[in-house]
C-alpha positions as a printed NumPy array, in Angstrom:
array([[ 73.262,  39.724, -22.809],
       [ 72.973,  36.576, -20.679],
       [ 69.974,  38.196, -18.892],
       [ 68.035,  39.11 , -22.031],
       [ 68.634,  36.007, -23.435],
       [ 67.138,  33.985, -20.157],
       [ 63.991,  35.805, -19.898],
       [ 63.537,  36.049, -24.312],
       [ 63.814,  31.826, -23.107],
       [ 61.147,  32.467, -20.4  ],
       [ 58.506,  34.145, -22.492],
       [ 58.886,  31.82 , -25.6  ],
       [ 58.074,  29.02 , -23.124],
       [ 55.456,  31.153, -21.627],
       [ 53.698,  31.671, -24.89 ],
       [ 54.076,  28.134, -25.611],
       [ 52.249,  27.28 , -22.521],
       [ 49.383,  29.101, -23.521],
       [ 49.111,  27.936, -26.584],
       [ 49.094,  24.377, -25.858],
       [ 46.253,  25.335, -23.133],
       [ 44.258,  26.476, -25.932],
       [ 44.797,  23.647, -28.245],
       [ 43.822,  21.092, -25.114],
       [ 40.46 ,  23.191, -23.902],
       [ 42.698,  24.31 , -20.324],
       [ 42.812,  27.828, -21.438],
       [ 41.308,  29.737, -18.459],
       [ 41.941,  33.641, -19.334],
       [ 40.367,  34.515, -16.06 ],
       [ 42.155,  32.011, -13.953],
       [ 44.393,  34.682, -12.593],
       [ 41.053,  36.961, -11.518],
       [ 39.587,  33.39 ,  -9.694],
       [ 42.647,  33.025,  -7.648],
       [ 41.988,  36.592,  -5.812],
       [ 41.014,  36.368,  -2.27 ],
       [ 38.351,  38.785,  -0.912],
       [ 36.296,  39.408,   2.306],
       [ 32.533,  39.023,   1.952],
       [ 29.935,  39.773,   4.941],
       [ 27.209,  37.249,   5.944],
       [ 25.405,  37.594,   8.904],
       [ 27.335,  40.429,  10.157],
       [ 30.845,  38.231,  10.349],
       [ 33.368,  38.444,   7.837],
       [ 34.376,  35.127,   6.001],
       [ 37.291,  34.456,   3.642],
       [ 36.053,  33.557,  -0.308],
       [ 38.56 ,  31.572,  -2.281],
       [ 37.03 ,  31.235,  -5.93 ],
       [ 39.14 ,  27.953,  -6.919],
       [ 40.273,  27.781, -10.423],
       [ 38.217,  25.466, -12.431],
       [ 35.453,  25.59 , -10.129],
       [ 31.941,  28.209, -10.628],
       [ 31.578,  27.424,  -6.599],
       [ 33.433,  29.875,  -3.998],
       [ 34.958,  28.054,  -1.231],
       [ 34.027,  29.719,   2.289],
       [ 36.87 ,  29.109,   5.028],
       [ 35.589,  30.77 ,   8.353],
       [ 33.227,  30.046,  11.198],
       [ 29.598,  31.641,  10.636],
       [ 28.442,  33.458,  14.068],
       [ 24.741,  34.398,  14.449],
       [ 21.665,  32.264,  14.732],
       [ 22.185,  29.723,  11.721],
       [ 18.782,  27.342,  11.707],
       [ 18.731,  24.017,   9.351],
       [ 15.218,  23.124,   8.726],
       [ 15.282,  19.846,   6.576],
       [ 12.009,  18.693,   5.218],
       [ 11.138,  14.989,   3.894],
       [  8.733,  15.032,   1.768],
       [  6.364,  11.621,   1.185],
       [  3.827,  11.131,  -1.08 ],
       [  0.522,  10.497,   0.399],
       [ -0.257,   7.163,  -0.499],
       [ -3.931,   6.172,  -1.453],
       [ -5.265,   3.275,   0.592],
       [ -7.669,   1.844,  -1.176],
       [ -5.507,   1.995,  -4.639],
       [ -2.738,   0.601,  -2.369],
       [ -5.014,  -2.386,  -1.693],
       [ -6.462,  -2.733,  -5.477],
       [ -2.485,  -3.482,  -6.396],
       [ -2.319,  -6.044,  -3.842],
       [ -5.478,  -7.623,  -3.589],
       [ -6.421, -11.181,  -5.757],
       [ -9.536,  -9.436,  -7.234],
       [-10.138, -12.666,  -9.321],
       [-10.86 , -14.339,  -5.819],
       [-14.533, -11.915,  -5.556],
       [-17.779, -13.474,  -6.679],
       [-18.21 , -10.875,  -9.774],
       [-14.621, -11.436, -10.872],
       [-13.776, -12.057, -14.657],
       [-11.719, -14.61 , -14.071],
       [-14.766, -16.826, -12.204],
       [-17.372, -15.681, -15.292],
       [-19.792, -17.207, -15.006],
       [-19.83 , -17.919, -11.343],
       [-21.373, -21.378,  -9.824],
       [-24.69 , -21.123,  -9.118],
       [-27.46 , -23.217,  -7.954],
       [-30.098, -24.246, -10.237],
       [-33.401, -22.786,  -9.921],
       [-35.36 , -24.782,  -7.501],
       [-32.287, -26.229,  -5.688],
       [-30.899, -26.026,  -2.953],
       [-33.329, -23.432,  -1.464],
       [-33.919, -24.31 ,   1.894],
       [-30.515, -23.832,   2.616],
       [-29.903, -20.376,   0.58 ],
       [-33.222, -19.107,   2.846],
       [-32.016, -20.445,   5.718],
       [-28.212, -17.906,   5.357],
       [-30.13 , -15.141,   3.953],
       [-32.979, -15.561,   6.865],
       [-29.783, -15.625,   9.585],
       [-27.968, -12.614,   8.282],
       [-31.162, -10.421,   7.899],
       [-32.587, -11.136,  11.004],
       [-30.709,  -9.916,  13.605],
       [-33.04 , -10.891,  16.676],
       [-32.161, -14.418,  16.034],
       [-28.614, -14.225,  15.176],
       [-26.72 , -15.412,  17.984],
       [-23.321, -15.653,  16.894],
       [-21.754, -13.459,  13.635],
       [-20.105, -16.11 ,  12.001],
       [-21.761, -19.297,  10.416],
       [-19.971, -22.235,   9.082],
       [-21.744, -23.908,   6.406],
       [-20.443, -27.322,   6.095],
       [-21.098, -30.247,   3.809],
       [-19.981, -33.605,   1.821],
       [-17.612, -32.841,  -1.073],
       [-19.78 , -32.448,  -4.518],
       [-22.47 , -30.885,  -2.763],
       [-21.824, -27.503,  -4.373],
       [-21.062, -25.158,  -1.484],
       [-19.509, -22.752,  -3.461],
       [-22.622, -22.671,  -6.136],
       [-24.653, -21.811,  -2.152],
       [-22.164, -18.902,  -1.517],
       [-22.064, -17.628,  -5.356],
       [-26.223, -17.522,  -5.123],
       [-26.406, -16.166,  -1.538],
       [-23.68 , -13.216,  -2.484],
       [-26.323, -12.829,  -6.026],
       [-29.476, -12.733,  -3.825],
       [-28.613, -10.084,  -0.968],
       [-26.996,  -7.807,  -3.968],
       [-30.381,  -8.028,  -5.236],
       [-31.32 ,  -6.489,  -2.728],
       [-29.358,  -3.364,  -2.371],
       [-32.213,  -0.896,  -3.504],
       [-34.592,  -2.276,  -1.161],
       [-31.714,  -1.912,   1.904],
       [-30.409,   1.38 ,   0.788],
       [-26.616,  -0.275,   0.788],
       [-25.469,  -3.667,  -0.552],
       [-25.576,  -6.096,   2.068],
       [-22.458,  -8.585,   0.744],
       [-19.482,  -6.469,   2.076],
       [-16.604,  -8.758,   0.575],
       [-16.285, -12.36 ,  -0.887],
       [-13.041, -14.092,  -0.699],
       [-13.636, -17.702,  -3.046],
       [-10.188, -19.641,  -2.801],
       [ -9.458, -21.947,  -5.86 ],
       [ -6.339, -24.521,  -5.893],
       [ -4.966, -23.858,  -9.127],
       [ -5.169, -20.253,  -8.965],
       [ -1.758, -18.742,  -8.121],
       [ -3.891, -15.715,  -6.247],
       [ -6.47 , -17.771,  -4.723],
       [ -4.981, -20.871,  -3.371],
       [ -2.872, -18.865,  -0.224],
       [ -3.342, -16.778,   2.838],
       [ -1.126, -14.136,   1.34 ],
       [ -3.624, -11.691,  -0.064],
       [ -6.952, -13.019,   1.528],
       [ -7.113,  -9.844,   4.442],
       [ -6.042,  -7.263,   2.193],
       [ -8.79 ,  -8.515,  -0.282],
       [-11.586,  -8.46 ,   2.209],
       [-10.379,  -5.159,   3.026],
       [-10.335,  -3.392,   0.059],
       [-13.924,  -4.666,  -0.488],
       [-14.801,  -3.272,   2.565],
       [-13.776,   0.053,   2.006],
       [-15.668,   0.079,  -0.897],
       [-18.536,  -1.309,   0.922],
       [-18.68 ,   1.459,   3.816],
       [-16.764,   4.119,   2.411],
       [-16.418,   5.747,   5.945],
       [-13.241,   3.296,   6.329],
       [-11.279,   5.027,   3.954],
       [ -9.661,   7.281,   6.154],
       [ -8.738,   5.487,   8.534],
       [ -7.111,   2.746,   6.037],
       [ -5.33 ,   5.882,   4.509],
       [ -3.614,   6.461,   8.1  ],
       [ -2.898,   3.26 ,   8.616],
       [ -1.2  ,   2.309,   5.007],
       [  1.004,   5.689,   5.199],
       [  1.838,   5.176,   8.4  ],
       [  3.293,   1.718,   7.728],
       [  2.941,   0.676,   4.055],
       [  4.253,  -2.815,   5.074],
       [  1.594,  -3.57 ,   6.919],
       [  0.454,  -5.425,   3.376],
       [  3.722,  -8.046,   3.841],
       [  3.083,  -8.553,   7.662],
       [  1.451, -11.675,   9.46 ],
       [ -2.156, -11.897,   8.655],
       [ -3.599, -11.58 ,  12.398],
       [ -1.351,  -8.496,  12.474],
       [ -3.237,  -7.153,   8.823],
       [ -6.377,  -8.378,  10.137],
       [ -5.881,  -6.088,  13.516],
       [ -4.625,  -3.398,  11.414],
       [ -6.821,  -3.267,   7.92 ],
       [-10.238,  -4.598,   9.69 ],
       [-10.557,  -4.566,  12.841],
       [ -9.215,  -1.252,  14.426],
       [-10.368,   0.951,  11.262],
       [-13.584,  -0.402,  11.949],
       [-13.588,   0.113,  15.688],
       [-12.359,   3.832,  15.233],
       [-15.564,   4.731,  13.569],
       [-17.717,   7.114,  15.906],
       [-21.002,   6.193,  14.039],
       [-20.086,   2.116,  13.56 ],
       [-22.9  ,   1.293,  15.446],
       [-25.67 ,   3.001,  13.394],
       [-23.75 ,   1.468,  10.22 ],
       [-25.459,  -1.621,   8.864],
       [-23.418,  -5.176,   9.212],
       [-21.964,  -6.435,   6.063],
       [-21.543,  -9.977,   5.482],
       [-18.459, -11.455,   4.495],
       [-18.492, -14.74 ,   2.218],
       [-15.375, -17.47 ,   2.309],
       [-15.633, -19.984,   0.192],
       [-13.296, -23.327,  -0.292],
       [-10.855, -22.943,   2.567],
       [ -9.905, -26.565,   2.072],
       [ -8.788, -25.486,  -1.541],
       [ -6.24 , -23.23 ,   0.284],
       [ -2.609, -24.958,   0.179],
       [ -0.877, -22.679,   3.097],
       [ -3.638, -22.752,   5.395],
       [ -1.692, -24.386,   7.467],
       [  1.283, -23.228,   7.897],
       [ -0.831, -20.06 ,   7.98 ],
       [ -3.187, -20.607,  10.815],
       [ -1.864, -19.942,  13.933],
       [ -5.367, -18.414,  15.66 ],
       [ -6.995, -20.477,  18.298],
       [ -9.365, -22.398,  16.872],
       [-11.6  , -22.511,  19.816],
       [-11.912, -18.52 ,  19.909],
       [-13.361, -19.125,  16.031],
       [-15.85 , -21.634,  17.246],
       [-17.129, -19.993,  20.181],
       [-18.477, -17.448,  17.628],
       [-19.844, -19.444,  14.237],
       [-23.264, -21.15 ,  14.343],
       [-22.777, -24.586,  12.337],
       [-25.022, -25.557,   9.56 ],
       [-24.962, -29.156,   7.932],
       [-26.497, -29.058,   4.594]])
């Protein structure tokens, strides 16, 4: 009697079990079925599978022999270099910009000894001695209106050239945020270039995906980097015209500075001076 009564006790609290299960969402009729061990084959070796209760995932206990091979591959985007250099660049600093509409320009009849004389030394080759020249002049003299009609003058001339001579503009400005620092002057003259001689695109696209922040690095390290090795790696860069590259109002620059850390006397051994 003692024994009937113990195990009637057992399955009442059994069946109570299960029902509160039920009532809190634990109910698991096929937790018994999960708890069954079983041999499974991989690889010719035999491994122990433990299907855990409350997990979908069997746990494998058992070392794996045979050739096991992990090939992991990263993948990267391939990053576009010249629409990585659009987001970067201070496009308001060009000479067509938007933001300098209408651009300075000299008045017809002035001024034109000196726009002949920079159009005259970048066309003629012969007589250029030296690929940079530094136009200089007394403040109020309108410098910038000289650069703004010598970049409108050789574009007119694109047609007759068979490419557009003015390969980028950089025009700094003190009170614009973009304009007035070093920070985005390189990559700007370098995505105009690209545009300009569309042969650098490649190269820029190695470079940028090699090391995308190359864009937040020192500027003789961009200028090494975006200009002057893309430019060297060309195999036909010698039967590619020269493009002429207009900066205007360094003095309006407020970290030039801090900025400049090039030897000034490797700049000057290279620019033909020109007092207007």
């Amino acid at each position: 009697m003692i024994e009937r009564s113990i195990q009637r006790r057992r399955s009442s609290i059994t069946q109570a079990n299960a029902v509160g299960n039920r009532e809190m969402g634990n109910y698991n009729p096929g937790a018994r079925q999960q708890q069954i061990q079983g041999n499974r084959s991989i690889g010719g070796s035999t491994v122990t599978v433990n299907n855990q209760q409350h997990s979908n995932a069997p746990i494998i206990n058992g070392v794996v022999n045979g050739n096991v091979s992990h090939n992991v591959s990263i993948y990267r985007p391939h990053l576009d270099g010249l629409q990585v250099l659009y987001q970067h660049a201070a496009t308001g600093a060009m000479h067509d910009s938007d933001e300098r509409f209408p651009p300075p320009l000299c008045h017809p009849g002035t001024r034109e000894v000196v726009v002949r004389r920079i159009i005259g030394w970048y066309l003629d080759e012969s007589r250029r001695k030296k690929p940079i020249m530094w136009v200089y002049a007394p403040a109020g003299y309108g410098k910038t209106a000289v650069a703004g009609t010598v970049s409108e003058k050789l574009e007119a001339l694109t047609v007759e050239l068979g490419f557009c001579p003015v390969g980028a503009t950089f025009f700094f400005w003190r009170t614009s945020q973009e304009r007035n620092s070093p920070a985005r002057f390189i990559i700007t003259l370098a995505y105009q270039l690209v545009r300009s001689i569309p042969e650098l695109q490649y190269p820029i696209d190695e470079v940028i995906n090699a090391d995308p922040m190359v864009l937040k690095k020192a500027l003789e390290v961009q200028l090494r980097k975006l200009i002057v090795e893309p430019l060297r790696s060309l195999s036909n860069l010698d039967d590619i015209p020269n493009r002429l590259i207009i900066v205007d109002g360094i003095d309006e620059c407020i970290n030039s500075d801090r900025e400049s850390r090039l030897e000034k006397k490797s700049a000057e051994d290279r620019e033909t001076s020109f007092g207007c």
